[in-house]
C-alpha positions in Angstrom: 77.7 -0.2 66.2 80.4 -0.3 63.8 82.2 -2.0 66.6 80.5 -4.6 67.0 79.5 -3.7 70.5 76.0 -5.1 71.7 73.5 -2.3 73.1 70.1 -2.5 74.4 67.5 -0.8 72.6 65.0 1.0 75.5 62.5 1.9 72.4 62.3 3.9 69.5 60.8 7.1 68.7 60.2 9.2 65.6 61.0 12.6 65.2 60.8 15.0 62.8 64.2 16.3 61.2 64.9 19.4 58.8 67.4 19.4 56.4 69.0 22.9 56.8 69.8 23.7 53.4 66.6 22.9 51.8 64.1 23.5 54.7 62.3 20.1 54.2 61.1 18.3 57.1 61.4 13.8 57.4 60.4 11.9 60.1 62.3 9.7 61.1 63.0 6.8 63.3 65.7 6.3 66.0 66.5 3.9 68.2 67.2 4.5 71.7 69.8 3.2 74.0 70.9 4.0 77.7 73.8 5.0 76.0 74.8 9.3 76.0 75.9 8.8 71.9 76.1 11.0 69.0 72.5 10.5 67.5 73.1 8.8 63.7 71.0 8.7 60.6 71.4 5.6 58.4 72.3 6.0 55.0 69.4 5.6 53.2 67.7 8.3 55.3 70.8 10.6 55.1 70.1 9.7 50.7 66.4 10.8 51.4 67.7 14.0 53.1 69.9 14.9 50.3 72.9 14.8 53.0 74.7 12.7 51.1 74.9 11.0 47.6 76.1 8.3 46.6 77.2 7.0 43.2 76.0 3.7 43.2 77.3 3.4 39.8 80.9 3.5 41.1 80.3 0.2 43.2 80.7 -3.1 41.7 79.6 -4.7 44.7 77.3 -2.5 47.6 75.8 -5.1 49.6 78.3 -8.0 49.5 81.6 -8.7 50.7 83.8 -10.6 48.1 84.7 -14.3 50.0 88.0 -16.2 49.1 86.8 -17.8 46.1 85.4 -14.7 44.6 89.1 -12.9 44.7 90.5 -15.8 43.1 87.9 -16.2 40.8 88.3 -12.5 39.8 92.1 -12.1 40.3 93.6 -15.6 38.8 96.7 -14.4 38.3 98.0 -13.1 41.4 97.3 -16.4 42.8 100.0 -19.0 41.0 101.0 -21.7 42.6 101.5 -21.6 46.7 101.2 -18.1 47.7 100.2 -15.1 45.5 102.6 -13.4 43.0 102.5 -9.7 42.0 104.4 -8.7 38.4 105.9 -5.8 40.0 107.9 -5.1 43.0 105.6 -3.4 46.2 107.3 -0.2 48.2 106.1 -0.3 51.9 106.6 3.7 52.9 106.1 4.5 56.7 106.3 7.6 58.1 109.4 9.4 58.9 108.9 9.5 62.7 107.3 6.2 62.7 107.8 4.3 66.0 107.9 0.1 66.0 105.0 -0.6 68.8 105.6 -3.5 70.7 102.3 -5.5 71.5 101.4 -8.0 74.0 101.9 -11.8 72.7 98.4 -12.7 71.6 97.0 -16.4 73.2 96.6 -19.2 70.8 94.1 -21.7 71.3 95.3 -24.8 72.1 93.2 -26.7 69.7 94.9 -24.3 66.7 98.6 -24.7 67.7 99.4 -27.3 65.7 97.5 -26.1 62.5 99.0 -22.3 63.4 102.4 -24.0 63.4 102.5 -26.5 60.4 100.6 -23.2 58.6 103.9 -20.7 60.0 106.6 -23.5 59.0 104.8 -23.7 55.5 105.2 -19.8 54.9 108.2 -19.7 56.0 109.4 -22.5 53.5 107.8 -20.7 50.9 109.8 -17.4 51.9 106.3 -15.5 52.8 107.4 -15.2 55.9 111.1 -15.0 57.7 111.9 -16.8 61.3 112.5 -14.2 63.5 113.6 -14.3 67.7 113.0 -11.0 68.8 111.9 -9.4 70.0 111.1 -11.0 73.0 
């Protein structure tokens, strides 16, 4: 799952599916779980189908996340120096009615404190980030 939630397969089983629009029949395979979830097809069956197309051509990338050294590789100059720089200013718009949330104080390892900290004074320094007390 998208989730990354673990499920036990019981079995699979192949059944025949019908596109509606253009009457043909594909057999297909699912996977069955304990689970009561909305069946899914995967993409490449949902392409075989003719549910869905995708323009492949758009994609730089399909199969492969860009890591760190790929974005700087790609994008040297919004990485000069320290932190990254942008030419132009950036406009942060929230909604009208938007609410601040207040979330529960996440737990910090204890062997990543120190790192977390030195890494937190150094963005601070470099005006990434701004010390803050509240709220609390």
């Amino acid at each position: 799952m998208g989730n990354k939630v673990k499920m036990k397969a019981l079995g699979t089983c192949k059944l025949l599916v019908e596109n509606p629009k253009t009457v043909l029949k594909y057999m297909v395979k699912f996977v069955v779980v304990e689970e009561n979830l909305i069946p899914l097809l995967s993409r490449k069956v949902a392409e075989k189908m003719e549910l869905v197309t995708v323009n492949y051509e758009r994609f730089e990338s399909v199969n492969r996340a860009m890591n760190s050294s790929d974005i700087l590789r790609r994008y040297p100059e919004i990485f000069i120096g320290d932190v990254g720089f942008l030419s132009r200013s950036v406009r942060l718009v929230l909604k009208p009615n938007a609410e601040p949330i207040l979330r529960p104080l996440k737990r910090l390892p204890v062997a990543l404190k120190d790192s977390v900290k030195q890494e937190l004074y150094r963005l601070v320094k470099a005006e990434v980030l701004a010390s803050v007390d509240e709220p609390r």
